[in-house]
N, C-alpha and C positions, 0 to 999 in steps of 0.2 A: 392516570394510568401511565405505567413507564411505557416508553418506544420498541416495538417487537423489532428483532433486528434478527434478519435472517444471514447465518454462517452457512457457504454452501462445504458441503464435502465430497471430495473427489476421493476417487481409489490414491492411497497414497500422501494422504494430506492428513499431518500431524500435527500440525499447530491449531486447532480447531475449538480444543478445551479451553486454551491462554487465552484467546479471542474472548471465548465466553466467560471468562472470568474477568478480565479487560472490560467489558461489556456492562457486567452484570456490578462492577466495581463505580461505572459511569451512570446508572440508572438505568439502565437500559434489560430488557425482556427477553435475553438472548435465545435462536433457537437453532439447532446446528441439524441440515437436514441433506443427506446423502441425496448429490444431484441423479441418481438413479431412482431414489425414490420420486424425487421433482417429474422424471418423466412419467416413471408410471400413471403417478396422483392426477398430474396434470395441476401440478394445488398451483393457488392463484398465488402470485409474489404481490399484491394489492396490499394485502393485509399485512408486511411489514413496511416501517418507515424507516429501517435502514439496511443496506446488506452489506457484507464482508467477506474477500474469497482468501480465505486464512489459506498460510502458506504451509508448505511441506513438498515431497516430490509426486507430485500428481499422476498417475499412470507412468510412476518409476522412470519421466523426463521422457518416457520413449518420444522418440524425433526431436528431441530439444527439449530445454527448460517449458514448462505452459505450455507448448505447439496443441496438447491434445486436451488440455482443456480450453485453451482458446477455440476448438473446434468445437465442443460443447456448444460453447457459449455462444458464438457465430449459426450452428445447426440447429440446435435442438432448443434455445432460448432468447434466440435473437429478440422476439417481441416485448420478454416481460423483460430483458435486459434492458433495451431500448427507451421501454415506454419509464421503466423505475429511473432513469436516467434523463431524461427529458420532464417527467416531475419536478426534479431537482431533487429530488432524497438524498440520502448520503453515502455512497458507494466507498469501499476502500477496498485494495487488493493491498497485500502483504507476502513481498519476496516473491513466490511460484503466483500468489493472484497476480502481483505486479506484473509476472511476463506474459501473464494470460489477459489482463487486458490489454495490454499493449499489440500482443500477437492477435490478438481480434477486432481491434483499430477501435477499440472504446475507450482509449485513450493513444494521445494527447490531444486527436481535437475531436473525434466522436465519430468524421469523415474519413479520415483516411482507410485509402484497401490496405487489406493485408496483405497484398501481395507486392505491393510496393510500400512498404512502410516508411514513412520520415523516420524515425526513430528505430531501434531496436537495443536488448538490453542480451548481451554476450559474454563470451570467456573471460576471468578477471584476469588484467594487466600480470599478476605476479604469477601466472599459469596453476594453479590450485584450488582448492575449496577453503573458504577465510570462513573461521570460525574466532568472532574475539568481540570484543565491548567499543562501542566506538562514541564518538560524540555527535550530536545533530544538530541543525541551528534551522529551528521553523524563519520564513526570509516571507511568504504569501501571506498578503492580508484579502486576496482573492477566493484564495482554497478555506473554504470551512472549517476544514480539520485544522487547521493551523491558526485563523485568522486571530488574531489579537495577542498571539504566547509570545512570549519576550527572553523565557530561560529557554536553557540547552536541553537537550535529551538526553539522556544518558543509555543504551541499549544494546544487545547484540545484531552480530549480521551471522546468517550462516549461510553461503550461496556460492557456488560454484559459477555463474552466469549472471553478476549483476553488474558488470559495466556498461553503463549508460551513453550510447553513443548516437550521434545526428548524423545523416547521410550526408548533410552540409554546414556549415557554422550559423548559417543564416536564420536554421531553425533554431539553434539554441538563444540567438538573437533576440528573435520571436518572440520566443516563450520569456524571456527576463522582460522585453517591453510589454507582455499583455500580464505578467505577473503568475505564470504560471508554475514557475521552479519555487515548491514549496519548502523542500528540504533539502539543505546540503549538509556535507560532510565539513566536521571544523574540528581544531584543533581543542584538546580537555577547557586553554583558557576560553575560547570561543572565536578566535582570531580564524581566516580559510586556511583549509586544507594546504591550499594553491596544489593539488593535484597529489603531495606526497604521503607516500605509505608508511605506515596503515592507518594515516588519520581517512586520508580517502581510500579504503582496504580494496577498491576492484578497479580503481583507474578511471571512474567515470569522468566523463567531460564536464567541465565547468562545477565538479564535484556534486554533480547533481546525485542526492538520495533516493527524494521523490519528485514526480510533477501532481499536476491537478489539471483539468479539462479549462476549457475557457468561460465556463460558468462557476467553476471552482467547486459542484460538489462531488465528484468521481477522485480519488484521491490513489495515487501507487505509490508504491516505496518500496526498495529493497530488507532496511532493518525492522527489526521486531520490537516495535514499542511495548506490545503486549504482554511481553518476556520480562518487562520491569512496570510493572504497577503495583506492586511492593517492597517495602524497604528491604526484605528479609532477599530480594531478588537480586538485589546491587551486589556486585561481584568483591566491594566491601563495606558493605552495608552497617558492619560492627566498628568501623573504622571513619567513616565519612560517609555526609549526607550526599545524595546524589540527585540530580532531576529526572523524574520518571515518564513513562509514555503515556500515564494516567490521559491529560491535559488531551489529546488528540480525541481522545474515544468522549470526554464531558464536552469537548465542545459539539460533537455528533449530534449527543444525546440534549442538548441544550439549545443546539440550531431547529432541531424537529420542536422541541418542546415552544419555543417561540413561532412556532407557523402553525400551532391549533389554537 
């Protein structure tokens, strides 16, 4: 049986379909289900073995990028959050997921308040919304979604708020010694960013893309791997082969497949 993998949907969230095509492209049993319905049902999140808070502008950013789905997530689902996350299943936030875990301290170490956050992910460096294709280089043999890829990614970003910034250097420190920085920004050959634009398109620190939690399977990122898991999707797909965002979503659906 393929892996059921719950897509939540918030008011506002439009990348939900990619996900499930992404999903459904990796083996996986995708099912996309409006977190309003989630309350009413009360339906149990047991019964999927992966989730994914596909991105788009969730309650149209009111109060910030994610502020109001992190609250969600934080009021109305803390325990099945919690408990699908200390399983070890394979959680992924993409762009607007990424700021909602993060704004709900479910990421980077699972403790942190949100009210004092180590981390937070803010206005990009060139003051705009960066809509373009960029490169990625998986770096985590920690984080699941990443563990063992060796090619680049090839994908867009589209976010207005995804620079990645540490309240100290110490935390970004941290995270390179416990192996948490899963993805960064690098240049088409694969060489780093070193911070310049638009190979790093929002100014994040240490060119970080994504992280991962310290058990490695909570996973955020700003770009849309989801957005290229077909050739016909590469921006020159009729011209040059490209490396796709497939590899993230098989290794999901191949981490679950190996723990029944």
């Amino acid at each position: 049986m393929p892996p059921k993998a719950l897509i939540l949907l918030a008011s506002g969230t439009n990348r939900d379909g990619d996900v499930a095509q992404a999903l459904t492209l990796a083996g996986a049993d995708p099912y996309i289900v409006p977190l309003q319905g989630l309350r009413q049902l009360r339906s149990s999140w047991q019964e999927f073995q992966i989730l994914v808070i596909a991105g788009g502008f969730s309650y149209a950013d009111a109060l910030g990028a994610g502020k109001l789905l992190a609250l969600d997530l934080m009021h109305f689902f803390a325990d099945q959050a919690a408990e699908f996350v200390a399983a070890g299943k394979p959680v992924l936030g993409i762009c607007n997921g990424f700021q909602a875990l993060v704004k709900a301290g479910i990421l980077p170490s699972g403790n942190a308040s949100p009210h004092d956050p180590e981390v937070t992910l803010t206005f990009n460096d060139c003051g705009h919304f960066e809509c373009r294709w960029i490169t990625l280089k998986p770096v985590s043999q920690v984080c699941l979604w990443t563990r063992g890829l060796d090619d680049l990614i090839e994908c867009p970003v589209a976010h207005g708020e995804g620079n990645f910034i540490a309240r100290e250097p110490a935390v970004l420190h941290a995270f390179a010694e416990s192996d948490q920085i899963a993805l960064v920004y690098a240049k088409p050959d694969g060489t780093p960013a070193n911070g310049e634009y638009p190979h790093n398109p929002n100014g994040s620190m240490m060119d970080i893309a994504g992280i991962c939690n310290p058990a490695g399977n909570v996973l955020g990122l700003m770009p849309h791997p989801e957005d290229h898991v077909l050739p016909q999707q590469y921006v020159h797909w009729n011209r040059q082969a490209r490396h796709s965002g497939l590899p993230l979503f098989q290794n999901a659906v191949r981490y679950v497949q190996d723990q029944e």
